[in-house]
C-alpha positions in Angstrom: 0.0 0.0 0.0 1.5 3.4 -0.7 1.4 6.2 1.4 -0.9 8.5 -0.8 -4.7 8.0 0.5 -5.6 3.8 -0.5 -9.7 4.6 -1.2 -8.8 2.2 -4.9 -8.7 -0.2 -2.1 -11.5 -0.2 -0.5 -13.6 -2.3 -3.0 -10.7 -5.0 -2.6 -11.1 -4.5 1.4 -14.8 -5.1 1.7 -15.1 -7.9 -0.9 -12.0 -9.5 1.4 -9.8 -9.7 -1.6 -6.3 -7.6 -0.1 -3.4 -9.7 1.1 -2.8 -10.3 4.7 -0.3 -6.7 4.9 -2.1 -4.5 2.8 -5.7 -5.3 4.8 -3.8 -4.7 7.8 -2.8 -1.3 7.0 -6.2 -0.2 5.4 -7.7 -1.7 8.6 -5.7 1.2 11.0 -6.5 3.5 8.1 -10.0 2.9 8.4 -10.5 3.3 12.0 -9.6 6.9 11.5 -10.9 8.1 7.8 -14.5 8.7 7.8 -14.9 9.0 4.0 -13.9 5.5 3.8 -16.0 4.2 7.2 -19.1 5.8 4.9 -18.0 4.0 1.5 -17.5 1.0 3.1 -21.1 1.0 4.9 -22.3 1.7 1.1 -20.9 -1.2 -0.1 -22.2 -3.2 2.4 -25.3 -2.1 2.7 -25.4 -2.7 -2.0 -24.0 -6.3 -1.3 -26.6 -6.9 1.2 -29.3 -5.7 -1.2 -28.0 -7.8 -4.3 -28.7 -10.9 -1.6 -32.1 -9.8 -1.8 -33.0 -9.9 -5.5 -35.0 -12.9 -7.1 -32.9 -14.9 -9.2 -34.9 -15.5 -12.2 -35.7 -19.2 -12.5 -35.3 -21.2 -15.4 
């Protein structure tokens, strides 16, 4: 992770998909960044509502 601010990451963060180091690091970045506490409650909250669609059945 580089020192400039990591929000390209967060996607990778809340789908669980960064490497043991880099989670680590956004992990203490996100306990103080709001912008990034607020995104990641977005993409939670969309990935909660794609559980909720009907599948179309065949």
């Amino acid at each position: 992770m580089t020192a400039e601010h990591p929000h390209a990451l967060l996607g990778a963060y809340a789908l669980d998909a960064l490497g043991r180091a880099d989670r680590a690091q956004f992990t203490a970045h996100l306990e103080a960044c709001t912008l990034c506490q607020a995104e990641l409650a977005e993409f939670r909250e969309t990935a909660r509502r794609f559980g909720e669609v009907e599948r179309p059945s065949d």
